[in-house]
N, C-alpha and C positions, 0 to 999 in steps of 0.2 A: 441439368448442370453436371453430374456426376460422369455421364456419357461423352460428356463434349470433351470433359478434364482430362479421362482416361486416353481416350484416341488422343487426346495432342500428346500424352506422356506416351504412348506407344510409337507415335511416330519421333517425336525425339530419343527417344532409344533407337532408332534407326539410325537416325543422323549421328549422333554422341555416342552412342554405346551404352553397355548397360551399365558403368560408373561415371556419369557426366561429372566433369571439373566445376562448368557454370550453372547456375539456375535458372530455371525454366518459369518465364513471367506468363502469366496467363489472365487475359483480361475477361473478366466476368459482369453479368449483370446485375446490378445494384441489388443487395438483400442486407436486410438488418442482421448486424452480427450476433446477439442477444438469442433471438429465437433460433439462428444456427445450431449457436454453444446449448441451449438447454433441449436441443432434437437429440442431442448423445448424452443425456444426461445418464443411462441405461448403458451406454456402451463402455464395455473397458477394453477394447482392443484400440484405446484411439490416446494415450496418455504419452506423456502429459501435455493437457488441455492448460492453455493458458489466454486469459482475458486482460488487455488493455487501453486505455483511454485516457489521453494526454488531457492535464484542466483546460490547456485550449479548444478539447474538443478537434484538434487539428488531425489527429490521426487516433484509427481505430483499429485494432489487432485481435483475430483469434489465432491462435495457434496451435496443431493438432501433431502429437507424434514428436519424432527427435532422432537429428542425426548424429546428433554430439553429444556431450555433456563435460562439463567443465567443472572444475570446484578451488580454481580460482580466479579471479577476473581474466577473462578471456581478450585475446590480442584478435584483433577481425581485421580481413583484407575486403577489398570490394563488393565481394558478393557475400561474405557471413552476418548472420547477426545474433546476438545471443538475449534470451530473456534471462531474468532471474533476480538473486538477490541474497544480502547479506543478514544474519541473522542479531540479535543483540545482542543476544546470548542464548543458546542452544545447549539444551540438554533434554531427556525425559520421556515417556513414551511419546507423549501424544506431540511432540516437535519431532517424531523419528525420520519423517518426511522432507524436513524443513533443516537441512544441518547449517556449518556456519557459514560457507557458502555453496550457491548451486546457480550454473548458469545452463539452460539448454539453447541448442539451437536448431529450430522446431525442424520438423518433414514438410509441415504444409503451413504456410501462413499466408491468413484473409486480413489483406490490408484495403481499408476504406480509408481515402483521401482524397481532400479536393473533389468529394462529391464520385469519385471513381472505384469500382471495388476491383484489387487484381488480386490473386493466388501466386504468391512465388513459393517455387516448388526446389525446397533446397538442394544441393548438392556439394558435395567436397571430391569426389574423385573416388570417392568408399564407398560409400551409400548407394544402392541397388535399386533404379527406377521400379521393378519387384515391387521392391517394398512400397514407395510409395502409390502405385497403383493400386494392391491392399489396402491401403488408410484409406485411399478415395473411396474403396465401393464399401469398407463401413462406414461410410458417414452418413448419417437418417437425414431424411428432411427437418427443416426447421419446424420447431413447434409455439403456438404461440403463448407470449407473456402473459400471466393471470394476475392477479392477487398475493400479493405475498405473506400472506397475515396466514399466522399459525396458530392455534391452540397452546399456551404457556399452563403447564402445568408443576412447574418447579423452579426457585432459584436460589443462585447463590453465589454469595459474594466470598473473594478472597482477594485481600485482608476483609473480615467482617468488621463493621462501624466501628467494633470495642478495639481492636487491632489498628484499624487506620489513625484513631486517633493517638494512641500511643508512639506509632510510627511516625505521623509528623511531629510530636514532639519531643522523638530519640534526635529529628531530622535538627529540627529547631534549638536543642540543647549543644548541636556540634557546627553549627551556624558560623564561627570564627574562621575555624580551618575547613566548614563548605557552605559558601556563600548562596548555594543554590545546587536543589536535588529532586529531578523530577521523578516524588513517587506517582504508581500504578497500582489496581485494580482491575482484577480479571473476571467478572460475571457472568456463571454459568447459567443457561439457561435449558431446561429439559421439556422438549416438543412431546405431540402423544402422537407425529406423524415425521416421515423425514424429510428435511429441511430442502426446497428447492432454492439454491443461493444464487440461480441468473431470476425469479422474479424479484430475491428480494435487490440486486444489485440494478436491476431496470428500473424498481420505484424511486430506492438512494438515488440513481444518476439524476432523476427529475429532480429529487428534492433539493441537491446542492450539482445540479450542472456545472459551475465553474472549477470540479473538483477534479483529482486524477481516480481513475477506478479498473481495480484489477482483480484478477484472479486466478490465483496458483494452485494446480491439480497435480499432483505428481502420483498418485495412483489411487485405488478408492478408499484410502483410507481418510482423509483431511481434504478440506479444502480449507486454503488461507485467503478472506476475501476483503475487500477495504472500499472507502469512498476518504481517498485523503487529499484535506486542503494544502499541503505544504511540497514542494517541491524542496528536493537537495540541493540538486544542482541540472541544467539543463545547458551542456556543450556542445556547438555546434560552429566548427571548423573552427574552434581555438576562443572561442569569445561565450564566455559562463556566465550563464544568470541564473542567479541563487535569492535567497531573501531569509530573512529572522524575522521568523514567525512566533510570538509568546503571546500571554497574556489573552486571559478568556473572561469575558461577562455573558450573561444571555442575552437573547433576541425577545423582543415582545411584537404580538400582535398589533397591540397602539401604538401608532405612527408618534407620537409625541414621549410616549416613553422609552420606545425604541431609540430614537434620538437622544433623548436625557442618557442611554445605556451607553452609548456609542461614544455622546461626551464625555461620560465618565472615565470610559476606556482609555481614552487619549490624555486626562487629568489625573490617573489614581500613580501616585506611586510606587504602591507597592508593583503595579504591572509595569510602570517603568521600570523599578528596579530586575525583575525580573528579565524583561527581555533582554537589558541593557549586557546581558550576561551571555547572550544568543548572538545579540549582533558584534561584541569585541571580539568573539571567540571565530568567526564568520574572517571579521577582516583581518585578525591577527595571524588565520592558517592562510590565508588567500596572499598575503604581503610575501608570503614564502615562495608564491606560484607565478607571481604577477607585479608590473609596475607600474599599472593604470588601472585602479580601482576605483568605482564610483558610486552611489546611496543616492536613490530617490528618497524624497517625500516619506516620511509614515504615513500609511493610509489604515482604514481600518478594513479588514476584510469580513464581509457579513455572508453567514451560514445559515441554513434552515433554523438550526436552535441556539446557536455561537455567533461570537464575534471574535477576531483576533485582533491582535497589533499586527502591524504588517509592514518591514522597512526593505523595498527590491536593492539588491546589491547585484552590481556587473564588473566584470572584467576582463582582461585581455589576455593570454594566459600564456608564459612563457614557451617556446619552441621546447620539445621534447617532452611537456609535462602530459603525464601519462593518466588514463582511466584508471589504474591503480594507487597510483600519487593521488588521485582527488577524491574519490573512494577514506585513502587513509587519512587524511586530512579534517573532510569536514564530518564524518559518520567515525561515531554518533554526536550529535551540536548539542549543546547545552541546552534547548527546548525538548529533548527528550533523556537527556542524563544528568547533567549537571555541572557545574562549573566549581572549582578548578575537573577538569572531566576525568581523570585518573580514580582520585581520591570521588567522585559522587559514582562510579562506575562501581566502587570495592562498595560502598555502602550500600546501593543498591542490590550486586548480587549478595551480600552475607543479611542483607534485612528484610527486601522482601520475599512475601512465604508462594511464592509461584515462581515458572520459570517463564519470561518474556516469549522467547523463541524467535519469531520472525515480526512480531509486535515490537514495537521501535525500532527496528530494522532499517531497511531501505532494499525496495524491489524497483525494476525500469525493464531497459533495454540498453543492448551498445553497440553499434552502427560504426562503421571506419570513418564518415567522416560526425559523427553526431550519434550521443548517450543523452538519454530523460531517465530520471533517477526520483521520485519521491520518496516522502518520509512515512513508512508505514503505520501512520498513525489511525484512527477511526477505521480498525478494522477488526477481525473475529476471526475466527476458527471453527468451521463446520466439520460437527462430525456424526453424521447422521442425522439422530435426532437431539443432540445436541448442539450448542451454538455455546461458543465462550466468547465476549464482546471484553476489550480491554478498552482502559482510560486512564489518562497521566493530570500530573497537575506539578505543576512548578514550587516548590516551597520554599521561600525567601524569608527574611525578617519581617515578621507580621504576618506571615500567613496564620491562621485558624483553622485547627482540624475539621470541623464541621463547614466552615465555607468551601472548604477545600473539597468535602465529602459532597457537597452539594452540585458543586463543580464537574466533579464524576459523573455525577448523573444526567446534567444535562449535554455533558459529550455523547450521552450512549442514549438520549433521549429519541433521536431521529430515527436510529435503528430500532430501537425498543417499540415507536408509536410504527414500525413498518410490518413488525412480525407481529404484534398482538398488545394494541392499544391501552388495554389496562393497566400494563405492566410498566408504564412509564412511569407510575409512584408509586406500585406496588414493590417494599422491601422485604413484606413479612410473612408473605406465605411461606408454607413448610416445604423446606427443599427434600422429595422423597427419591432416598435412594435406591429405592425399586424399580423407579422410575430409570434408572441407569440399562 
């Protein structure tokens, strides 16, 4: 493959010259992009490595290298596109990678679609076929997916249990002037080997396929990687489809309790009242961009260990309304901040004791005529042998620190049973810092 890619870049440097304006499509034969991404897991001449996969499954992206970089939402003509994403809130060593925003737009990208895999090989008029000729001949062959289960040998939580509960109800006593505030939980977890994140992000995709799943490398320091059910927003030639996603019970293995969970979801209040705070906030910024808006059905959406509430919103979108406009709009929704979102935004950063980073965020892509944007939720931060997994939880009238606490844990249960199974109700071993 390597040889075929090069000679056709060599020979379009004949034809183009050595700064071509357009990009060079180059159709390849079918390979799984997964084992691609973890053949360079070793290489750092090839950054930044980026992985994504729309919930429909409809398009598959790796991305190697970078002709661009952007650090605010980027404006694309015909032939650009840029990865990236916005952060929640950015600060601190270990986000140095992740600032508040970063869009690149790759050197080489393997797009699977429609069953086809092609290589567009970018260009702007700058950028030196050179260079991309170097990316091709270090790229290693694909290597294949194993096991992803690691040896846990430390954890730890921040907020710890005695902290969470007081924080929901510092949350809970300001209830009037914030009707809703989604706290978080960051859980460090310390490996006794270092973390490969394409086998564990090949199990995640089986275990919740209908999800989006990505992965952002920007040099070897961090990987930020996710398996998220919630979509921001998806624009494609003017016509948005979004959804308000809240409200979480678990999944059971029994078909008949499972069921009873699902009813419940759809009957508890307190999760009505919750969402109810996701979805006004949804049509209240969209009324500003749009004058045909429309709500399907709530459905419930079901997860490996979760279930959500789940109400799809569409709409039309006024002429001129910009990926920046909708970007500031809906990010961040009240399913991961809070509502009124100003006021649960300040409580957040002065209450909780971590710093988000690109955790509640929102990462995609953005295309001239079509952006996909999820909500960086169910995701972690690799950093060698380290893994920090976040999780949120909506707190309204009525919520309970400890149901709430409980909640936590089955967000991060999927991931927890993929790297090392015991650890899915283990809270108590000793977190050793030597271990760092």
């Amino acid at each position: 493959m390597k040889n075929s890619i090069i000679q056709q870049l060599i020979a379009y440097k004949k034809e183009q010259g050595e700064r071509p304006l357009l990009n060079l499509k180059i159709s390849l034969h079918k390979i799984e992009l997964l084992p691609l991404l973890k053949g360079q897991q070793h290489t750092t001449n090839l950054f930044p490595i980026i992985y994504w996969q729309d919930k429909d499954a409809m398009q598959t992206i790796a991305c190697f290298g970078s002709i661009s970089e952007q650090s605010k939402v980027p404006k694309t003509d015909d032939q650009s596109c840029y990865f990236g994403g916005l952060a929640f809130q950015q600060e601190g060593k270990q986000w140095s990678d992740f600032p508040a925003i970063k869009f690149i737009r790759p050197a080489l990208e393997f797009k699977l679609e429609n069953n086809s895999l092609n290589l567009i090989c970018h260009f702007d008029g700058k950028y030196a076929i050179d260079k991309t000729i170097t990316l091709v001949q270090h790229l290693n062959a694909p290597i294949q997916l194993t096991s992803a289960s690691s040896n846990i040998i430390g954890r730890k939580n921040t907020p710890n249990k005695g902290e969470w509960a007081k924080l929901v109800n510092l949350a809970i006593k300001n209830i009037a002037q914030l009707p809703k505030v989604v706290l978080s939980r960051e859980t460090e977890l310390i490996c006794d080997n270092d973390v490969c994140h394409w086998n564990i992000l090949n199990v995640w995709q089986k275990k919740n396929p209908t999800s989006f799943l990505f992965s952002f490398q920007f040099s070897n320091n961090a990987t930020f990687i996710g398996c998220s059910p919630e979509r921001l927003f998806l624009c494609n030639k003017g016509t948005l489809q979004t959804e308000a996603l809240a409200g979480t019970v678990d999944r059971s293995h029994d078909k008949p309790k499972d069921a009873a969970l699902l009813q419940g979801l759809l009957n508890d209040l307190k999760i009505h009242r919750e969402h109810y705070f996701v979805q006004e906030f949804i049509i209240t910024n969209l009324k500003k961009l749009s004058d045909d808006i429309q709500q399907a059905p709530a459905h419930v959406m079901q997860l490996h260990k979760v279930q959500h509430l789940c109400v799809p919103i569409y709409a039309h979108l006024k002429k001129g309304t910009t990926n920046t406009l909708l970007l500031n709009k809906l990010h961040p929704t009240p399913a991961v901040g809070g509502f009124p979102k100003l006021p649960a935004l300040q409580f957040i950063v002065e209450n909780e004791p971590y710093t988000r980073g690109w955790y509640t965020g929102t990462v995609g892509y953005i295309r001239q005529e079509k952006c996909d944007f999820c909500v960086a939720i169910r995701s972690a931060l690799i950093l060698k042998k380290r893994i920090k997994i976040f999780a949120g939880a909506g707190i309204v009238a009525g919520s309970i620190a400890n149901l709430e606490w409980q909640e936590l844990n089955s967000k991060i249960s999927t991931l927890l049973s993929i790297i090392d199974n015991k650890w899915v109700t283990n809270e108590k071993k000793p977190y050793k810092n030597k271990c760092l």
